[in-house]
N, C-alpha and C positions, 0 to 999 in steps of 0.2 A: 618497480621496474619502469622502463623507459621503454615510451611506445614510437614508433615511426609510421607516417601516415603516407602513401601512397595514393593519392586519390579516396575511395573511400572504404580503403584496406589496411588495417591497421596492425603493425607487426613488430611484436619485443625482440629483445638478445635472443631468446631460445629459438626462438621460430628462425631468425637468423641463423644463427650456429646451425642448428639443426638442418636447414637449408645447403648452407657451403658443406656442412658434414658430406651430406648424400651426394653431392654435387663431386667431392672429392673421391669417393669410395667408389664411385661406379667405375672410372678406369681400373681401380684393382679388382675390380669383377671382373671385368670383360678380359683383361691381362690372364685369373687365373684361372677362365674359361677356358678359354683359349688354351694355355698349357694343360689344362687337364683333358678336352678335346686330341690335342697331341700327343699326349700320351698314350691314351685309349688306342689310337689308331696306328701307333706303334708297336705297342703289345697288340693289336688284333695282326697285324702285318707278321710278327715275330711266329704268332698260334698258326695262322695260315701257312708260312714255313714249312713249321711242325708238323703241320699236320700231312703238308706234299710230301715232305721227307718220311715220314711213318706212311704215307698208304707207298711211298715205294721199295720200303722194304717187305712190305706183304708179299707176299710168292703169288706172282701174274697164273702161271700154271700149277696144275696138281699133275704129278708124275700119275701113269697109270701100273697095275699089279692085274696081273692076271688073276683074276676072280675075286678080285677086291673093287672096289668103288667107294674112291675120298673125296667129300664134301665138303667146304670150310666158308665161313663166312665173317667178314672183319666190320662190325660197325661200334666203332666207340662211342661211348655215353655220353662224353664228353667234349667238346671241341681235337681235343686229342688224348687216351689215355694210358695207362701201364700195362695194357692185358696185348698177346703177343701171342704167336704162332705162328712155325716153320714145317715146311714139309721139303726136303730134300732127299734129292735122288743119290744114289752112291752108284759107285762101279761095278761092285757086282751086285745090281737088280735091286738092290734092297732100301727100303725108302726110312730116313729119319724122322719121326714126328715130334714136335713138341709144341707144347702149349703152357704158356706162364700168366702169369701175373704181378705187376712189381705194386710194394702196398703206395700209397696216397693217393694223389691226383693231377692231375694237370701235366703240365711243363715239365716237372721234374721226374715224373714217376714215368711219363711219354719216351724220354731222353734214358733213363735208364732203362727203358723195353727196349728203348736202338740197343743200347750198349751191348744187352742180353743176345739180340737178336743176333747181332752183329760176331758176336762170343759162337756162337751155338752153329752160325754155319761155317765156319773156320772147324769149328770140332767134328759137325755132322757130316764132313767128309771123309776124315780120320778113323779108319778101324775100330772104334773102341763101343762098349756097352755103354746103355743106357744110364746105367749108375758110374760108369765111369765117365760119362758128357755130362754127367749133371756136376760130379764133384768137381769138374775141372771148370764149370762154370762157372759151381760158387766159388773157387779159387781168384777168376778172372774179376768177379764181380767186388769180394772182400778187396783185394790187391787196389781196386779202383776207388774205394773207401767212399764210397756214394752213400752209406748210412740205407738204413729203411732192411725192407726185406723183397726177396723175388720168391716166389710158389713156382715150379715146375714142373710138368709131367714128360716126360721123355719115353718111347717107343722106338724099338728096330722091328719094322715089317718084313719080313723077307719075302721072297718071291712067291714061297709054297705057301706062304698065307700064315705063318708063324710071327707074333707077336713078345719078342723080351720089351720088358718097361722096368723103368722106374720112375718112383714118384716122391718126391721133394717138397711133401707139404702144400702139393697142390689139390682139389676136388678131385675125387677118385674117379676111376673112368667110368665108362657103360660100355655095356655090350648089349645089342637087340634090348634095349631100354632097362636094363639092372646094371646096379653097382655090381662091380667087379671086385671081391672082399680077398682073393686068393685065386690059386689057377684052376680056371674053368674051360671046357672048352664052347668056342662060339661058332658060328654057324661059317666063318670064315676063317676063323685064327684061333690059334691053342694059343693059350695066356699065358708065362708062365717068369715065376717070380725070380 
């Protein structure tokens, strides 16, 4: 090999090449920093979105029920996630509750809890049972072919404190801290299937 002498620094082909190599490659560093940086902060901008648009479909208020008291609390696991609940008031007194959960994660599972949510209060003012806001949901939801699956629990509270539900494959409810396996009656609302 052939040496080049610099003063008293002596440097072959490799050390050259080797040299322009690096010398060349650092603009495409910094170039796909750079776009990967912009990325990032596109999608965090896109999540953040997401995430305003889902706490504003959370229900600001809980209706109240004469001798009832509803509690609710919305913290997602995740930046933004698929778990969801509605509490609507109807016309005559009687309040719709549901509580879901659509499977995966993120952005997509986020986006079809809107869809859900979005579904559910268009139904929950509508006349109809609990098992009949959930079929027409999953009607709304297959027709949108979003793939995956949603869980739901759906409730009519009526005024006297009376509880119809159905449940759609979602965690079964509680009453004064026990699963609810069939109808029982609770300290507030008779259960009944």
């Amino acid at each position: 090999m052939r040496d080049f002498h610099a003063g008293r620094f002596a440097f072959d082909f490799d050390d050259l090449s080797m040299f322009f190599f690096l010398i060349s490659i650092g603009p495409v560093l910094l170039f796909r920093h750079r776009r990967i940086t912009i990325d990032h902060e596109r999608a965090s901008a896109e999540l953040d979105a997401a995430r305003e648009i889902q706490q504003q479909l959370v229900p600001k208020s809980i209706p109240s029920l004469t001798g009832c008291h509803i509690e609710a609390a919305y913290l997602p696991a995740e930046e933004v996630g698929g778990d969801f609940y509605q509490i609507v008031s109807r016309s005559d007194g009687s309040v719709v509750l549901a509580v879901g959960d659509v499977s995966g994660k993120g952005l997509k599972a986020a986006m079809t809890g809107m869809l859900a949510i979005g579904a559910l209060r268009t139904l929950a003012v509508e006349d109809l049972g609990p098992a009949e806001i959930l079929m027409r949901l999953n009607s709304e939801l297959f027709h949108a072919s979003i793939g995956g699956f949603v869980t739901c629990f759906c409730g009519v509270l009526d005024a006297s404190g009376n509880l119809r539900y159905a449940n759609a494959g979602h965690v079964a409810p509680f009453c004064n801290g026990r699963e609810i396996e069939g109808p029982v009656r609770c300290l507030w609302a008779s259960i009944q299937t």
